[in-house]
N, C-alpha and C positions, 0 to 999 in steps of 0.2 A: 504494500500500500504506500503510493508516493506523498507527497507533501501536502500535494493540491486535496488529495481524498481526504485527508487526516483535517484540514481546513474543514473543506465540506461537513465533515463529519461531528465537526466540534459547529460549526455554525447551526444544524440541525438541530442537536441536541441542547444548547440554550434557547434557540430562537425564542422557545414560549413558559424558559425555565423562568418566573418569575422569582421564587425564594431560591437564591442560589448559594447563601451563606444561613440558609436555615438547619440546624440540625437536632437530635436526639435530646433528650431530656438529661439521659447520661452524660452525654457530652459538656454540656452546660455542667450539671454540676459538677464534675472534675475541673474545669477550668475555674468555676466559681471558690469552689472549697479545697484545692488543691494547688492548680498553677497561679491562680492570681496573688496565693499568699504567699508564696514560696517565691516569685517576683517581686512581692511589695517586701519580703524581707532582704531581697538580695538586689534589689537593685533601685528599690524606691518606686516602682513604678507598677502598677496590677493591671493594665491592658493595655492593646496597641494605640488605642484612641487616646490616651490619658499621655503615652509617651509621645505621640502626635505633639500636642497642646504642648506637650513641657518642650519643645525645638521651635512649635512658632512664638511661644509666649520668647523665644533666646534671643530669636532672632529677631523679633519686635524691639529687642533694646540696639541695635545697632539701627533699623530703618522704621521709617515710618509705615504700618502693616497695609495700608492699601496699596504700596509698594513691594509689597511679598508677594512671589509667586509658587502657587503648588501643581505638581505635574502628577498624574498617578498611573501607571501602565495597567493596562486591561484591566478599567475599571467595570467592567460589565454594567449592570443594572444602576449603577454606584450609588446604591444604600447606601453603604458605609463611608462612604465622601460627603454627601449629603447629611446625614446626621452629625458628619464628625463637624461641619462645615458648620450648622445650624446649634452643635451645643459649645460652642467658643466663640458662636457669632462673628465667625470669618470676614473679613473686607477685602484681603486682597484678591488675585485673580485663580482660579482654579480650572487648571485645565483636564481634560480626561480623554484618553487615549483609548478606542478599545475599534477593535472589527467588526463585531457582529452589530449589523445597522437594529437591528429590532430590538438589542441591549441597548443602542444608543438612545433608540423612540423612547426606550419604557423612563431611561434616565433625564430625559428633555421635562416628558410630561409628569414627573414625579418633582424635578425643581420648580416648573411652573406651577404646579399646585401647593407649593411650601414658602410661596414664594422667593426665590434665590435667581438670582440674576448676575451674579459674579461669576459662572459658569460656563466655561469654555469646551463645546464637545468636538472632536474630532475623531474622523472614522482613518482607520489606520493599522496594517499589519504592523504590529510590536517588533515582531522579527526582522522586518526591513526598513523599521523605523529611523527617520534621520532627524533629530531635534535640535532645531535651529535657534531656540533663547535660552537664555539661563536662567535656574528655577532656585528656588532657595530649601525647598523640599520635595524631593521625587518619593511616591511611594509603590510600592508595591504589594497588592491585599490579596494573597492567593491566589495569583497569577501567573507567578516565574515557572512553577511548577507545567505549566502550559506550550511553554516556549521551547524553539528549537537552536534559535541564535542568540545563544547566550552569551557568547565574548562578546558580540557587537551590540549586543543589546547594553550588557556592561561600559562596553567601552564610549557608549552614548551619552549612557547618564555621566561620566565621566567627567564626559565633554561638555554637557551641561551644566557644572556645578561647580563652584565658586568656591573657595578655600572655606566657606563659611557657612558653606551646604550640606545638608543632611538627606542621605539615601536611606528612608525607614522600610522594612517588609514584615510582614508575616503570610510564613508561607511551610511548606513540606521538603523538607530535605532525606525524607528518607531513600530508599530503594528506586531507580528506575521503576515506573510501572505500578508504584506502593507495593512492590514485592518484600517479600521481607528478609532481614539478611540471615543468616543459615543461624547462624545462635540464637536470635531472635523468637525465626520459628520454632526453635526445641522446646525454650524457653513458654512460648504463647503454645504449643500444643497440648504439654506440660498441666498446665493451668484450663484448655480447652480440656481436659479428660475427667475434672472432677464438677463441672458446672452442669447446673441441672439441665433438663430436655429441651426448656421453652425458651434459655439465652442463645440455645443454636439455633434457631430460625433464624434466615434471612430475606430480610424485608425485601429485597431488590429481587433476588432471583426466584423468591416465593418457595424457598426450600428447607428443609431438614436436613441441617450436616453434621454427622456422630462423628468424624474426623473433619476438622479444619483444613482446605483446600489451598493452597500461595496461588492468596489473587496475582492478577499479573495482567495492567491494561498498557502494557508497551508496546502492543502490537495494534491495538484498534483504535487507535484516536491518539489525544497529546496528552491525557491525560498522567502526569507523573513522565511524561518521558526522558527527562531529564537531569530529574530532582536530585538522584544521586552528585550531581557535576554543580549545584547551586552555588551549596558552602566554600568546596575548596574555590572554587573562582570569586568569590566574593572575597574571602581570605586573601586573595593574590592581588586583587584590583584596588580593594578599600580597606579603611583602617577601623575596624569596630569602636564605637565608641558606649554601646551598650551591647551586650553579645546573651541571648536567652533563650537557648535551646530548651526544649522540652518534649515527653510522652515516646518514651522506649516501645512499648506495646500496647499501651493504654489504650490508645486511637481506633485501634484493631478488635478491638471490643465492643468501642460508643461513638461509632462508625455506623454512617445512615443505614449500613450492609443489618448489622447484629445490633445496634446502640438502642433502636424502639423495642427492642425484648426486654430491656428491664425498665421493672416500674415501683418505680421508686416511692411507691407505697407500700410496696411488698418486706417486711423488714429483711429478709433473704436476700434476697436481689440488691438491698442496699447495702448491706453486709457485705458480700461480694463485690460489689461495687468499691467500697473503701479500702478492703481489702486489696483490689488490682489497683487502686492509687496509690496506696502505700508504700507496694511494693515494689510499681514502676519507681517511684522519687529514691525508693532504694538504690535500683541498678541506677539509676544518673549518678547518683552520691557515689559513688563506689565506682564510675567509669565501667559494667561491664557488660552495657548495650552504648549502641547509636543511638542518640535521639532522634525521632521523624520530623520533625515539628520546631522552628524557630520565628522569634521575634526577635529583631535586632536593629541598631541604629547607626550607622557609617556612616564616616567624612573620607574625603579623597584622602587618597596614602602617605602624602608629604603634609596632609595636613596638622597645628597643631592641637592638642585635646587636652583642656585640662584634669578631666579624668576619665575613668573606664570602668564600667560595671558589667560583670557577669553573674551568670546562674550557674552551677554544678561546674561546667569546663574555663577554665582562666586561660587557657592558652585555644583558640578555637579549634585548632589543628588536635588535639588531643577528643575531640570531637569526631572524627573523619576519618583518622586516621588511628586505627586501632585495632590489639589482637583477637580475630575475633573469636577466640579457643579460651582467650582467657576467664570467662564465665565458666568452664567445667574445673579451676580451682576452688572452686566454692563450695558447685553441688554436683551428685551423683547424675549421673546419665545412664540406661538401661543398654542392654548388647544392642537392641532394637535399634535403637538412637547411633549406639555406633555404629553398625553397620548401615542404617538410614545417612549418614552423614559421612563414611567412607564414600560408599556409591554415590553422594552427591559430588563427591570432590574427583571422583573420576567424571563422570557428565560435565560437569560446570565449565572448564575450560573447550568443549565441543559447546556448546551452548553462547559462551563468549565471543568464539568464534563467529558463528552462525552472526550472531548480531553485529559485530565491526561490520562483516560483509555487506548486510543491509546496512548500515550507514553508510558506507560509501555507495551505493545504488541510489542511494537516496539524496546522496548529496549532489551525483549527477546530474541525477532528473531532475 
């Protein structure tokens, strides 16, 4: 499937997604009772909106703010530009970049009913984007993970931003594909084997799964295509100036897939529920998963910062790059598991393979 179809493919499926940042009950409160406080102890900050505000409220002391400009790549529907826009009572100009023209309709006719007029929309592949002013904040909400030209897309905002500019995201850094990385999986199967009958249904494919499957959407649209290559290239481009990785496995749970199965009136299901938070914040604390999942705040690379805040990793690279065998120092793994996880490391590198190939076909065409 070449590029153009993957486009197509991804234009279809939002054309009439309206809630596209709506999710699970679970979901919310993990982020509510979990990451927001584990952010607001380690970096001051409990959401991306809130670290928003605290960069324009920075840079309002340098300019006057009808004179700030904010840029946000594939804002889709842009709720979340619109609100954020509306609870700090924004002045300057915001711009929003996205492709799908029917994302742009819905984000036109939801300013002019909020009334916001400082709103600049333009239809635009991100991938081939070329950004001709400079912004004082670029964001990025769940987007990057969508994208295929990620250095040039990098090297854009780059180009766009002023010693005194801030590149914010929140977006998925895990696996290509939201695959999951092999310790991962042991780890979340592990934990799939003792959960009752009614958290393995899934909502999306309308199924019962007594073994948990490795999703894998690399091959049929953009979704996750790229997510594994976010981090390190962001690392290599920009200088973190707050860096907040989060949710080892968590996601994998209270995920639109399995996340409406539990209900959080049920004291079991809640229970359970606390229990998989806890013990994700565990493995971050401890370095001995990848996190999926980052909020983070960057200035260009020679710029200077007066300080730096993180969550679980200090150095981001210790994030990305890491062993991933070192989780079985901890705990027991069954012959099952090893011999499941020999024969993966025989397949894995034919599998690797397969994929460079298609990328290079695909960068042809």
């Amino acid at each position: 499937m070449n590029y153009k179809k993957k486009i197509d493919i991804e234009l279809r499926e939002y054309e009439n997604n309206i809630n596209i940042h709506n999710l699970p009950q679970a979901a919310h409160y993990y982020h509510s009772k979990y990451v927001n406080k584990e952010m607001e102890n380690s970096i001051g900050i409990s959401s991306f909106e809130a670290l928003v505000i605290k960069y324009i409220n920075l840079i309002k002391q340098e300019k006057p703010e009808k004179e700030i400009k904010l840029l946000s790549l594939g804002s889709g529907n842009c709720d979340i530009e619109i609100n954020l826009a509306l609870s700090c009572n924004f002045q300057g100009e915001f711009y929003c970049y996205e492709l799908n023209p029917k994302m742009l309709e819905r984000a036109k006719q939801n300013a002019n009913e909020r009334g916001i007029n400082n709103f600049i929309f333009i239809q635009d592949d991100i991938n081939k984007i070329k950004i001709q002013e400079k912004f004082d904040i670029v964001l990025a909400i769940q987007s990057l993970h969508h994208f295929v030209e990620l250095e040039h897309i990098f090297d854009e905002v780059n180009g766009c931003m002023t010693e005194k500019s801030f590149f914010i995201i929140n977006d998925m850094i895990g696996r290509n594909g939201h695959m999951f990385w092999e310790n991962s999986y042991y780890v979340y199967n592990a934990i799939w084997n003792i959960l009752p009958k009614e958290l393995k249904y899934n909502h999306i494919t309308k199924k019962y799964y007594k073994k948990r499957k490795r999703p894998d959407f690399w091959g049929e649209n953009l979704e996750g295509i790229r997510a594994q290559d976010i981090l390190p290239l962001l690392d290599r481009k920009f200088k973190f100036v707050v860096f907040a990785p989060f949710s080892a496995v968590v996601n994998f749970f209270t995920n639109r897939d399995f996340g409406y199965s539990f209900d959080l009136n049920n004291d079991l299901h809640l229970s359970i529920l606390d229990m998989l938070c806890t013990y994700d914040n565990f493995l971050l604390k401890n370095k001995l998963l990848k996190p999926t999942q980052l909020l983070a705040a960057m200035a260009k690379k020679d710029a200077e910062i007066s300080e730096y805040k993180y969550l679980y990793f200090e150095n981001p690279k210790d994030a990305y790059i890491q062993d991933e065998k070192k989780i079985y120092n901890y705990f027991d793994y069954s012959i099952f598991t090893i011999l499941d996880y020999k024969l993966w490391e025989i397949v894995k590198p034919f599998r690797n393979l397969a994929k460079k190939i298609y990328w290079r076909m695909l960068i042809k065409k």
